[in-house]
Steps between C-alpha positions, in 0.01 A plus 500: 500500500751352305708714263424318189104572593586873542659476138252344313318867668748670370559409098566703211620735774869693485732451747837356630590146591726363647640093474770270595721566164381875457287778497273649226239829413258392275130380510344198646328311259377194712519334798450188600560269760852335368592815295466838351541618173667840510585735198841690551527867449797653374509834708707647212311468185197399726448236301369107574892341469346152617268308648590253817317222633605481908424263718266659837712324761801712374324835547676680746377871495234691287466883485166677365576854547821801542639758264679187271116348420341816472768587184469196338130555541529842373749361204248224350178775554704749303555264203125353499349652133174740547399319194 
């Protein structure tokens, strides 16, 4: 399986990624086969601070899970309204 397949599994999911310029938390928004479209979270303010366009072949590491996700996780559910 190729690792843009197991993306496109894995959208509007939290999680860590890693490419040739940098490295970002934040949620991926789609995936396709010459690029994703990932929305940056500010770990601060937890706050969207951008949205990147990347292109797959410069992918170099994705993480789904540890104690960093599992905050921001617990961050965003914190601030969704009960309304």
């Amino acid at each position: 399986m190729r690792l843009t397949e197991k993306l496109k599994e894995l959208e509007n999911q939290y999680m860590f990624i890693r490419w040739a310029t940098g490295g970002e938390y934040g949620k991926l928004v789609y995936a396709g086969e010459d690029f994703i479209e990932f929305n940056i979270i500010d770990v601060d303010t937890m706050e969207y601070s951008e949205t990147v366009l990347i292109h797959s072949p410069l992918i170099l590491e994705v993480a789904l899970g540890g104690s960093d996700i599992a905050r921001i996780l617990a961050e965003v559910s914190s601030k969704i309204s009960l309304e």
